[in-house]
N, C-alpha and C positions, 0 to 999 in steps of 0.2 A: 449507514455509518453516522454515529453522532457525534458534534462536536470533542465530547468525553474521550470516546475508541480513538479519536485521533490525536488530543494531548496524551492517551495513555500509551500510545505507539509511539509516541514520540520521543518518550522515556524509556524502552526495550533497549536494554544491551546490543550497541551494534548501531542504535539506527540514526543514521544522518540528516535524515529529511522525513518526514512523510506528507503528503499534501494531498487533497481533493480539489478536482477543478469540474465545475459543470461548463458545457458548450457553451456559446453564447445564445446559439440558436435553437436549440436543442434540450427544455430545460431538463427532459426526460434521460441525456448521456451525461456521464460522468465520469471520469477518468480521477484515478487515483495512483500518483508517481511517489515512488519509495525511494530511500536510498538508505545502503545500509554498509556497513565497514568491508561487507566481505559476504560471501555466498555462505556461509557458512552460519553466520548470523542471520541471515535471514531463512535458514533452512530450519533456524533453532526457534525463530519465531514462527514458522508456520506449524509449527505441531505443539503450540501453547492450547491447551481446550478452548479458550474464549474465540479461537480462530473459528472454531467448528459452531460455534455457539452463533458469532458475526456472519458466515454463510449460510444458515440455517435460516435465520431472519432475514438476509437476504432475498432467500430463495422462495418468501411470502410477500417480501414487499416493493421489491424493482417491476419493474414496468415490464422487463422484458430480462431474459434469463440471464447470469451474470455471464460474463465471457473474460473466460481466466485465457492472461498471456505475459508471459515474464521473459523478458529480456535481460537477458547481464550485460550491463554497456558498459566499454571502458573509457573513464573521462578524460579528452585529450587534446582541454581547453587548459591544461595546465594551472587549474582552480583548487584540481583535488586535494585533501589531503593523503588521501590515498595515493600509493604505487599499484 
């Protein structure tokens, strides 16, 4: 993921956040937290070709094979703009 892929998501209809964080300890893990208006936008961003493109170079250049997990979390720190 380069800098670029991540201002360019950051711009996708829908998205609230996108962020990459590497461990402290660990420079080899990296966790990348989204947020996005609704499941639905983000359902419309993952079948954009460059998605396919983004795992594909993935899948040559991480240490270790990607591990897809997607949680839908509702926020209810009362921050959201969202309902």
């Amino acid at each position: 993921m380069t800098q670029a892929n991540v201002a360019h998501s950051r711009t996708e209809p829908g998205n609230i956040a996108f962020d990459v964080f590497q461990d402290a300890k660990d420079p080899d893990m990296m966790v990348q937290l989204e947020r996005w208006t609704n499941a639905q936008t983000h359902d419309a961003n993952l079948k954009r070709p460059v998605i396919g493109e983004i795992r594909g170079v993935f899948s040559q250049t991480l240490a270790k094979p990607l591990m897809s997990h997607r949680a839908l979390l509702k926020d209810v720190s009362g921050s959201s703009t969202n309902s």
